[in-house]
C-alpha positions as CSV (number, residue, x, y, z in Angstrom):
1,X,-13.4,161.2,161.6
2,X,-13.3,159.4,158.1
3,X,-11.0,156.0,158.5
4,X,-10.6,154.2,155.0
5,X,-9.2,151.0,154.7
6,X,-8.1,148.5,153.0
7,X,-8.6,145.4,154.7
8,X,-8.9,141.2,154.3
9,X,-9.2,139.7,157.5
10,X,-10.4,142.7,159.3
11,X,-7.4,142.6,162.2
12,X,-4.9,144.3,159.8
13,X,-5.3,147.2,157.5
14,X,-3.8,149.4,155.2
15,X,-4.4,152.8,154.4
16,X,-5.1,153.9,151.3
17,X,-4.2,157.3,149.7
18,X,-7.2,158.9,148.2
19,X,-8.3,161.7,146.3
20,X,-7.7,165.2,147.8
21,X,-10.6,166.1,145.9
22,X,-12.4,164.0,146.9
23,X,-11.2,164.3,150.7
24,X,-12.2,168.3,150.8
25,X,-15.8,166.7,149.0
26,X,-16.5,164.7,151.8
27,X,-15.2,167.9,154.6
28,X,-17.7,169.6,153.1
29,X,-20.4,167.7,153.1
30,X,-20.1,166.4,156.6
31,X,-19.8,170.3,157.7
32,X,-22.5,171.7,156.1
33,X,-24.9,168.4,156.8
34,X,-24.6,167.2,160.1
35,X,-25.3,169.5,162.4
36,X,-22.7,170.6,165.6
37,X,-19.8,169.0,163.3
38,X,-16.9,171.7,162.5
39,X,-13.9,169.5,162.0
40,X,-13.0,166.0,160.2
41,X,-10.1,164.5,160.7
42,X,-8.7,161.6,158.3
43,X,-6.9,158.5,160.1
44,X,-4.0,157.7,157.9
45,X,-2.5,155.3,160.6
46,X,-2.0,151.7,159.8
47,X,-4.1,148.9,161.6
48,X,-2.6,146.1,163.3
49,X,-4.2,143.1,164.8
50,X,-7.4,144.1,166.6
51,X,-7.4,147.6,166.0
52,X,-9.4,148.1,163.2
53,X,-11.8,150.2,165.1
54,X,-11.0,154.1,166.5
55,X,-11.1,154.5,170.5
């Protein structure tokens, strides 16, 4: 999974809208370079406090 953010603190976060260029760029190199990976997802939810990280 690729989560950007945009962050000060750390416990909140913004998402920002980037490339789709760029997006399928980094698809494709995950898939073809780390082996067992066939899927990446891009998190386009908003953090709140404490949830910076993905469970």
């Amino acid at each position: 999974m690729i989560c950007c953010i945009n962050t000060v603190d750390v416990m909140t976060a913004e998402v920002p809208e980037l490339d789709w260029a760029l997006l399928k760029y980094i698809t494709a190199r995950v898939t073809a370079e780390v082996p067992g990976i066939c899927r990446v997802c891009y998190d386009l939810t908003p953090k709140p406090v404490g949830t910076v990280e993905w469970e």
